[in-house]
N, C-alpha and C positions, 0 to 999 in steps of 0.2 A: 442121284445115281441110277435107278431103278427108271425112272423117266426116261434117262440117254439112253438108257438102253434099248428101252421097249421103241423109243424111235426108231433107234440106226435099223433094229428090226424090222420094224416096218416098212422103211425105205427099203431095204434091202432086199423083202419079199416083194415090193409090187412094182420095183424096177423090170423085171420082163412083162409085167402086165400092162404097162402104159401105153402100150400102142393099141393094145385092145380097149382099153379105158376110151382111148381119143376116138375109137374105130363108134363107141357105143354111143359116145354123146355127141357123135356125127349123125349118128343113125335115128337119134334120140330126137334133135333138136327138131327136126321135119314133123316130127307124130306129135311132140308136144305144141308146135305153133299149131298144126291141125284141134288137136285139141283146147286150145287157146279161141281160133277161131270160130271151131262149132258151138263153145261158150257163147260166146259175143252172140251169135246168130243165130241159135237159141233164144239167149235174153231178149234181143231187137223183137224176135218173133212171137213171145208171149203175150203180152200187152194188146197186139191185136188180134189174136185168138178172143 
């Protein structure tokens, strides 16, 4: 009982928030490949230091 509820809750508060949710992990996905790749190119470049 206490579970449904706390769900329907939940959906029901971040139903206006989903478009900023989508707006973030738009925003999001750029900076993390970025940082994905200064990983990679980093690692490649330690080795020959």
């Amino acid at each position: 009982m206490m579970i449904n509820v706390n769900v329907n809750e939940l959906k029901d508060s971040t139903r206006p928030l989903e478009p900023i949710g989508h707006w973030f992990i738009f925003m999001g996905l750029p900076i993390v490949g970025l940082g994905i790749w200064f990983a990679i190119v980093k690692m490649e470049t330690k080795p020959n230091d």
